[in-house]
C-alpha positions as CSV (number, residue, x, y, z in Angstrom):
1,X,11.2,-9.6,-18.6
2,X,11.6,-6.9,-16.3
3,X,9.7,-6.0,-12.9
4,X,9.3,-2.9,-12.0
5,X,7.8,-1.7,-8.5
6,X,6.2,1.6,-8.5
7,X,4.9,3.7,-5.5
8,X,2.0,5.6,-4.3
9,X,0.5,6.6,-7.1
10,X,-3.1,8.2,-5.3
11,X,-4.7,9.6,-8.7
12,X,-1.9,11.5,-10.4
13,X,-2.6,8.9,-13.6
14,X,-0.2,12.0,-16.1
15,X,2.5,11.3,-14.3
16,X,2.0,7.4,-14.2
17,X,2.1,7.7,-18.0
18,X,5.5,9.8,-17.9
19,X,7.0,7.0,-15.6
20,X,6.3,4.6,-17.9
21,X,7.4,6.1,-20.4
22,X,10.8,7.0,-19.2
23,X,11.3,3.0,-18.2
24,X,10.1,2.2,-21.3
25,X,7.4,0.2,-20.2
26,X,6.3,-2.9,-22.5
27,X,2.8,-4.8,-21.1
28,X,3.8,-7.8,-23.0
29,X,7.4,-8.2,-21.5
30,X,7.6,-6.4,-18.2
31,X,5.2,-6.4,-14.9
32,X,4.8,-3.5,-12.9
33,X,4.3,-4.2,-9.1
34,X,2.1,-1.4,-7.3
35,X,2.3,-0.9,-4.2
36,X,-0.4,0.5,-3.1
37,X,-2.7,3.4,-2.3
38,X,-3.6,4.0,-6.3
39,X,-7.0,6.2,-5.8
40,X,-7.7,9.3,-3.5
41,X,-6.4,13.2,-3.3
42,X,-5.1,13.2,-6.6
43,X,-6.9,14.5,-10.1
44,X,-7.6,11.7,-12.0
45,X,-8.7,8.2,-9.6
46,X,-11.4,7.1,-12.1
47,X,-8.3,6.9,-15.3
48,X,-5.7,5.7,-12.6
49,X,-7.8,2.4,-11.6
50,X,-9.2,2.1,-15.5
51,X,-5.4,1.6,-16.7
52,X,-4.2,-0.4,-14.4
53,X,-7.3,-2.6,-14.2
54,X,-6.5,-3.0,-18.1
55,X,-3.3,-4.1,-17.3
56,X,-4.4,-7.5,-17.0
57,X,-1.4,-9.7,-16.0
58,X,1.4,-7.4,-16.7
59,X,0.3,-5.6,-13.7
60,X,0.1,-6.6,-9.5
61,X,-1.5,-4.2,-6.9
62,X,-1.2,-4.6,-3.2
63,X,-4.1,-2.9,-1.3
64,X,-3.2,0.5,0.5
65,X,-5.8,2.3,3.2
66,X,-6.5,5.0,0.2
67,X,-8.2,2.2,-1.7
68,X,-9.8,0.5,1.3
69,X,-11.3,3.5,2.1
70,X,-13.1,3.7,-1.6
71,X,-14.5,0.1,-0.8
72,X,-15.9,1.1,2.4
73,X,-17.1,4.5,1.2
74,X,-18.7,2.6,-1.8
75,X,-20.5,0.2,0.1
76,X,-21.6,2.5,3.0
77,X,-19.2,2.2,5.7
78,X,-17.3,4.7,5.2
79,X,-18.0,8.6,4.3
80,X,-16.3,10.9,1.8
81,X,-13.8,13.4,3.8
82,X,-13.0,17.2,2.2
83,X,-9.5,15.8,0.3
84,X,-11.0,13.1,-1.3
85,X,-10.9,12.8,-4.7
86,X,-13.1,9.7,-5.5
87,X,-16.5,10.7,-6.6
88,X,-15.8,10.0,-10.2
89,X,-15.2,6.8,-9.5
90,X,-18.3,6.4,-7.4
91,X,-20.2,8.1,-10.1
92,X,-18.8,6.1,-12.8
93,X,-20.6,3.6,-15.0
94,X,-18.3,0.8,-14.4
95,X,-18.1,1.2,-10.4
96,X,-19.3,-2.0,-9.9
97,X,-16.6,-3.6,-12.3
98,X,-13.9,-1.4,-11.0
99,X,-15.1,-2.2,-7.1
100,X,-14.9,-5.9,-7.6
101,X,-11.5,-5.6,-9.2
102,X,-10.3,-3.6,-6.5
103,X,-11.8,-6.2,-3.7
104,X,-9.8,-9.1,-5.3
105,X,-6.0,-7.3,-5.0
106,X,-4.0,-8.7,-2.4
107,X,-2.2,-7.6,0.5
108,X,0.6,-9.4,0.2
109,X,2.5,-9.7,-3.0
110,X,5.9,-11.9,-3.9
111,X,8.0,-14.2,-5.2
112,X,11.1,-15.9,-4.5
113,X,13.1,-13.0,-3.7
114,X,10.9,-9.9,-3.0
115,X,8.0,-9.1,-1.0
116,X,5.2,-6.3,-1.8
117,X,3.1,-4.3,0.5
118,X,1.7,-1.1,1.0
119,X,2.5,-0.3,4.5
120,X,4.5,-2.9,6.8
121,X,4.9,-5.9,8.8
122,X,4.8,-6.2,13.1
123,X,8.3,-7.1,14.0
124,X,6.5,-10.8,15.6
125,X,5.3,-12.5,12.3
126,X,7.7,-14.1,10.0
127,X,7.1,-14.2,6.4
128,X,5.1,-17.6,6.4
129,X,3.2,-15.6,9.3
130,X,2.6,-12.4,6.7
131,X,1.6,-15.2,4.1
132,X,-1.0,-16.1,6.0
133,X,-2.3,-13.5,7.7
134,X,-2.6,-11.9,4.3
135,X,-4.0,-15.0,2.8
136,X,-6.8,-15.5,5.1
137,X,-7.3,-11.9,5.3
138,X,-8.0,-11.4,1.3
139,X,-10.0,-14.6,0.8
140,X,-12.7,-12.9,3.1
141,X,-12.7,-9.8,1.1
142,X,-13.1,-11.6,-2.0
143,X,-15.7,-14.0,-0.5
144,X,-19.2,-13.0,0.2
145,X,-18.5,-11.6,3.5
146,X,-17.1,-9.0,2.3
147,X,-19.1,-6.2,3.9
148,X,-18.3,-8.4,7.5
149,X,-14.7,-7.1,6.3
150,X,-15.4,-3.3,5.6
151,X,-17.9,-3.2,9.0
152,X,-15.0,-4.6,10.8
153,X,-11.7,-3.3,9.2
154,X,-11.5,0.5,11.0
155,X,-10.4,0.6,14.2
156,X,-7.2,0.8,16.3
157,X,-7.0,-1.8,18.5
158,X,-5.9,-4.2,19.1
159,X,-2.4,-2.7,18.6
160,X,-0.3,-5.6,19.6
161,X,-0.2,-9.4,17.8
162,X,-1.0,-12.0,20.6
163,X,-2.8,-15.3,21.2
164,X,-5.8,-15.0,22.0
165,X,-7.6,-12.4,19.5
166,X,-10.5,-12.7,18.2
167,X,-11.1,-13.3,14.6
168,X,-12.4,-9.6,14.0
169,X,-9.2,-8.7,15.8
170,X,-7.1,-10.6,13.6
171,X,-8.8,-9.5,10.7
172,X,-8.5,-5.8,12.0
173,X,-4.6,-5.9,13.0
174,X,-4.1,-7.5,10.1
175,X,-5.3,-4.7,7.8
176,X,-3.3,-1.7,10.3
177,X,-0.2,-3.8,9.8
178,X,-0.2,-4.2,6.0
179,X,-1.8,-0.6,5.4
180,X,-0.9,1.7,7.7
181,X,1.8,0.7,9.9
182,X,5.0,3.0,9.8
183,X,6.1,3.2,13.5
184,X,5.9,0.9,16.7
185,X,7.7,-0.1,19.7
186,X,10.3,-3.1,21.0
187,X,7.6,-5.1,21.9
188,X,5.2,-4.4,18.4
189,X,3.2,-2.2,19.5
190,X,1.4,-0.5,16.5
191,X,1.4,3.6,16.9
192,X,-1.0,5.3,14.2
193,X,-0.6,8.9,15.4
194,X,3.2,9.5,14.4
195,X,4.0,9.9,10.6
196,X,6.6,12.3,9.9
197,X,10.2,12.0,9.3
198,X,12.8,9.9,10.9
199,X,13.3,11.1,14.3
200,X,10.3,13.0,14.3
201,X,8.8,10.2,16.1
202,X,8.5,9.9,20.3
203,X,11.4,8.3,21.8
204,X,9.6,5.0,22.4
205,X,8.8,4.4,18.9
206,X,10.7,2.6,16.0
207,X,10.0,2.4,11.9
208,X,9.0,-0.8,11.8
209,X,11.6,-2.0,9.4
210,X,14.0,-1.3,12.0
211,X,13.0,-3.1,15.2
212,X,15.8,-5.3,16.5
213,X,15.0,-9.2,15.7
214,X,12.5,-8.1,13.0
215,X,11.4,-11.6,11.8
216,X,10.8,-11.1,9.1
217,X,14.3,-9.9,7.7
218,X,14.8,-12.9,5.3
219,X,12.9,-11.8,2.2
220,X,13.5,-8.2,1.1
221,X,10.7,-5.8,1.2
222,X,9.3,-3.0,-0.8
223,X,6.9,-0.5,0.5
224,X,5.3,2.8,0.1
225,X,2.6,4.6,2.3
226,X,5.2,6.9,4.1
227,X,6.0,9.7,1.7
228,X,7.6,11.8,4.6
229,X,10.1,8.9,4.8
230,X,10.8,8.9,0.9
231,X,13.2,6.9,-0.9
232,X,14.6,4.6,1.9
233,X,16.9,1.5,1.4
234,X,18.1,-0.1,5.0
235,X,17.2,-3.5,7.0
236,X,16.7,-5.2,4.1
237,X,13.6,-2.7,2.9
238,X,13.0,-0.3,0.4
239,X,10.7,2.2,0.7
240,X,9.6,4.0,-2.3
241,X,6.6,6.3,-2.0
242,X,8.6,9.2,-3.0
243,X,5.8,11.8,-2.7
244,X,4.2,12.3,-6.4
245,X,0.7,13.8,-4.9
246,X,2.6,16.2,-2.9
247,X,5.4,17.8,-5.6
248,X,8.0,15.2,-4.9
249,X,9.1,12.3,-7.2
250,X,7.3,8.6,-8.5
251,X,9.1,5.9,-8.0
252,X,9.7,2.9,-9.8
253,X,12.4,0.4,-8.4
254,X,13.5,-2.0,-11.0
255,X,13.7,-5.3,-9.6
256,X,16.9,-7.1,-9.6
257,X,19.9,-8.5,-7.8
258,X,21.0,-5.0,-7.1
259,X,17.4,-3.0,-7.4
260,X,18.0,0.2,-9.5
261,X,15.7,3.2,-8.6
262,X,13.9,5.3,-11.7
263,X,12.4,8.4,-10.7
264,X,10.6,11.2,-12.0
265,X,9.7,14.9,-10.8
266,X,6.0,15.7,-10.1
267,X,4.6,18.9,-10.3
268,X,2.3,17.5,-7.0
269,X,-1.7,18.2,-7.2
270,X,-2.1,18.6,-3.0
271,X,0.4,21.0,-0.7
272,X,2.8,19.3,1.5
273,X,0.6,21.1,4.5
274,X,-2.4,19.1,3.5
């Protein structure tokens, strides 16, 4: 069996198929590992979240902010913004099917060796601390008090992890860190405003992979949600949102003692400017 993590993947379901393809993808041998961000801004959501729904077992999704935003939108807390390309889905006859599936993906993926998440990690937890937080973060999305989650989920603060937060402010940091996070400061700070290339960032800010005495530096880590970062392997990450939706490349990193990147060119469905 082979495992193969794949990156952002936001709609563009033609070039999914040509990934899989060129790995030679088998559902009853390998698993594919996705992390993240599978809806939204490209042209086909409603076929993107159909396949890999029918996956069954031979697939794993970690939750990205592009499919968080479908559940709120969905459910009325969120609204629909000018790039988004989701109203098939809303408008489709198995929403509520689709929606449900999409509620019960984690946040958190792994297994002995590698980690899965969309976005990143605060340099404070360790990976028990991820586990956890992830944990008792998905069990209340899956539970019954799931809109509590989705009225509560947006927000930007609190921005650091300490004792003393509330459970809505656990909840929230929780969800920044594992689906939005891509820079923050010594001290873990989160900072949502920066998002371009290394060293585009202010002085003050880090990736978050990089902050010295990361805990979490004893399980390797694969990401995506930072396509202006692309294919990056360093602190004992691997980030592979490689840009599909905006003319780049789609990613799959087969898992392994020595991980082995597949890539394919994307014609892109939204302009790098968008």
């Amino acid at each position: 069996m082979s495992i193969y993590a794949i990156g952002d993947i936001q709609g563009c379901y033609e070039d999914l198929q040509r990934l899989l393809t060129r790995i030679k993808f088998n559902p009853h041998k390998d698993k594919l590992w996705f992390a993240g961000d599978l809806v939204n801004r490209g042209p086909q959501s409603l076929q993107t979240l159909r396949f890999i729904k029918s996956l069954g077992d031979a697939a794993v999704c970690v939750l990205g902010n592009h499919d968080l935003h479908l559940l709120a939108v969905a459910y009325g807390y969120g609204s629909l913004r000018a790039q988004d390309t989701l109203q098939d889905i809303l408008d489709a006859p198995d929403k509520d099917e689709l929606l449900t599936w999409l509620r019960h993906r984690p946040l958190f993926h792994y297994n002995q060796h590698f980690g899965l998440l969309h976005a990143g990690l605060p340099p404070q937890w360790d990976i028990p601390m991820a586990k956890k937080r992830a944990a008792e973060t998905e069990a209340i999305l899956r539970s019954a008090d799931y809109l509590y989650f989705l009225k509560n989920m947006y927000g930007n603060s609190p921005t650091q992890w300490q004792k003393g937060l509330t459970d809505t402010e656990k909840l929230r940091f929780t969800v920044n860190c594992f689906t939005r996070l891509r820079f923050c400061d010594a001290d873990g700070h989160l900072d949502f405003k920066e998002n371009g290339k290394l060293g585009s960032q202010a002085k003050h800010l880090q990736p978050w992979f990089s902050i010295k005495n990361r805990k979490s530096t004893d399980m390797t880590l694969i990401f995506g949600h930072w396509s202006a970062l692309g294919y990056h392997h360093a602190h004992n990450c691997y980030a592979i949102d490689t840009g599909c939706l905006w003319g780049g490349q789609l990613t799959a990193l087969k898992l392994g003692k020595v991980p082995e990147r597949i890539s394919i060119d994307c014609q892109g469905y939204r302009k790098p400017t968008n």
